[in-house]
C-alpha positions as CSV (number, residue, x, y, z in Angstrom):
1,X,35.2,-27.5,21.0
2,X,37.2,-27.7,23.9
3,X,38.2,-31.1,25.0
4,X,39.9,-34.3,24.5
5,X,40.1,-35.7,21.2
6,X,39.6,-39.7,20.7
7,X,39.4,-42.0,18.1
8,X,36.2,-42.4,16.3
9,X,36.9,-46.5,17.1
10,X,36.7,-45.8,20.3
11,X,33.0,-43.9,20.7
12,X,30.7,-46.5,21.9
13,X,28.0,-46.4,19.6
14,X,28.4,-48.2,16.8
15,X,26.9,-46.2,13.6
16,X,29.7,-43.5,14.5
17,X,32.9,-45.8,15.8
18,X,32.0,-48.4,12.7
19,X,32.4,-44.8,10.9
20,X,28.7,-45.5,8.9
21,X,28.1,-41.9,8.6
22,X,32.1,-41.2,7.6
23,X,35.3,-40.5,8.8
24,X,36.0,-38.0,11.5
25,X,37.1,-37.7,15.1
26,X,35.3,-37.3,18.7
27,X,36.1,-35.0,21.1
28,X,35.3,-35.7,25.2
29,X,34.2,-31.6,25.9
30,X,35.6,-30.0,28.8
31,X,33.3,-27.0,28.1
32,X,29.6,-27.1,26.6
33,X,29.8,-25.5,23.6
34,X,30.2,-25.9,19.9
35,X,31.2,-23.7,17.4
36,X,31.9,-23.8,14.0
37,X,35.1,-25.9,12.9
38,X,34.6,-23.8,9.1
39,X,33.2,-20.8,6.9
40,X,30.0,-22.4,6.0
41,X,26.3,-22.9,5.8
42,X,24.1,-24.3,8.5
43,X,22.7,-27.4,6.4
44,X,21.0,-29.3,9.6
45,X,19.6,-28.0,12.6
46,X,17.9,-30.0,14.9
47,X,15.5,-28.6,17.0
48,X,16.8,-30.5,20.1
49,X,20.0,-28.8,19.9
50,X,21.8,-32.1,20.3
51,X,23.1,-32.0,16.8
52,X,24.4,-29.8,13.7
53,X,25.5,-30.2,10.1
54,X,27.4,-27.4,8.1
55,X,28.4,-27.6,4.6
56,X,32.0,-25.6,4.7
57,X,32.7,-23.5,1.9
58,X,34.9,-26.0,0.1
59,X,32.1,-28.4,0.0
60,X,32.7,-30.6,3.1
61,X,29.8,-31.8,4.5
62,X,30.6,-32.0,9.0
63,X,28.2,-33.4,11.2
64,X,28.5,-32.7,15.1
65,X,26.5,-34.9,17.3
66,X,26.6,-33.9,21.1
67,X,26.4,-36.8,22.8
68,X,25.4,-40.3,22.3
69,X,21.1,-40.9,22.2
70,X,21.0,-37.3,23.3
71,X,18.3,-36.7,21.2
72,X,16.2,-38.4,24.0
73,X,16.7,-35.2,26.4
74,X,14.3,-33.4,23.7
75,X,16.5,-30.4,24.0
76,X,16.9,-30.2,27.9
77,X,20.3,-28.8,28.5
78,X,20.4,-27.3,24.8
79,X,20.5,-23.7,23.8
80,X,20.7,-22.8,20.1
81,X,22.5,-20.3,18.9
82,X,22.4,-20.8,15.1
83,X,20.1,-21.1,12.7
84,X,19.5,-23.3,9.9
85,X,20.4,-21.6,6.7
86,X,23.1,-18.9,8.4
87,X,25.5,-18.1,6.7
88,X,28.9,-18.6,9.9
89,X,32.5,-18.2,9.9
90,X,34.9,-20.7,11.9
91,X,34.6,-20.0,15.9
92,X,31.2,-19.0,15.7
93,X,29.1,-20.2,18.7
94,X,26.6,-22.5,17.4
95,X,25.2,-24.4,20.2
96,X,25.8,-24.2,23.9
97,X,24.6,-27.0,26.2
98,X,24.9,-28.1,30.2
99,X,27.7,-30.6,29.9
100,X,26.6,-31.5,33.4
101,X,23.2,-32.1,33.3
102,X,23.5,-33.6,30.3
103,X,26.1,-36.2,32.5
104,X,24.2,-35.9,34.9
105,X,21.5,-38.1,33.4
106,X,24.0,-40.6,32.2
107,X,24.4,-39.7,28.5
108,X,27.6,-39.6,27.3
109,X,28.8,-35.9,26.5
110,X,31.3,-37.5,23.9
111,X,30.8,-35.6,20.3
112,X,31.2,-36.7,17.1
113,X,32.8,-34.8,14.5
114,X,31.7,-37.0,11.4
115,X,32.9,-35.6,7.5
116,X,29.7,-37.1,6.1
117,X,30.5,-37.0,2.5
118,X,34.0,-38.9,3.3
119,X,33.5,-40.9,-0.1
120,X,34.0,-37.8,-2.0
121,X,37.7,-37.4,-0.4
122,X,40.9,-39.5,-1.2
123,X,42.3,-38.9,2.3
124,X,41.1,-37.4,5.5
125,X,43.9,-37.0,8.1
126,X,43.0,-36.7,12.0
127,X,45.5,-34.2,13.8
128,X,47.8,-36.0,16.3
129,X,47.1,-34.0,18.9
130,X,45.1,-35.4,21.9
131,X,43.8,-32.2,23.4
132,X,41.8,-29.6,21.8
133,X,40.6,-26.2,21.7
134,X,38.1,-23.9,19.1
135,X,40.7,-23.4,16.5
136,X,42.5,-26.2,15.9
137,X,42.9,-28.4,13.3
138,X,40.5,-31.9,13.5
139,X,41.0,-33.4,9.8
140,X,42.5,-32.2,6.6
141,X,40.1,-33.7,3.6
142,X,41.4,-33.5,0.3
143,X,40.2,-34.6,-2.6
């Protein structure tokens, strides 16, 4: 994604920012659309659009959830452009979505990048940098 990375403390929902689902990072988007962070597997789809998990070649497990209680809009403002079970490469487009008319009905836009199978890694780092665009380095997991 495109946008403007924060602290997963800071995300004001509290199963991500109390980091319950794993480590990671959030990015503020400046543009709506998401594409793959890794060579992987779609693992997770939701039919809503407002979310995807990957399993990344290496074994890393990486959920992106667009928006906070965006499930709610029942896939208003989502297009889909993956599919569960494809097989993607890092900078495919994945999901696009109206950043805002999503805003514009007061959810948050804010996305979760969450390494969901954190337990299985002695470190994850978060890149320093505070601004973001589809190719750069989020975390390094290692295990």
């Amino acid at each position: 994604m495109q946008g403007q990375l924060v602290p997963m403390s800071e995300v004001s929902d509290e199963v991500f920012s109390s980091e319950a689902l794993g480590k990671g990072v959030a990015i503020k988007p400046e543009i709506g659309e998401v594409r793959a962070p890794a060579n992987g597997i779609i693992s997770t789809l939701f039919p809503t659009g407002h979310a995807v998990g990957m399993t990344t070649d290496e074994g890393t497990e990486i959920l992106i959830h667009i928006g906070l209680d965006t499930v709610e809009l029942e896939g208003k403002y989502y297009e889909i452009s993956a599919e569960q079970g494809q097989q993607v490469k890092a900078g495919d487009l994945l999901i696009k979505f109206d950043k805002e008319g999503v805003e514009s009905e007061n959810y948050d836009t804010i996305t979760p990048v969450v390494i969901t199978n954190s337990a299985e890694f002695q470190t994850i780092d978060v890149t320093e940098e505070t601004q973001v665009t589809p190719g750069d380095y989020l975390l390094t997991a290692v295990k």
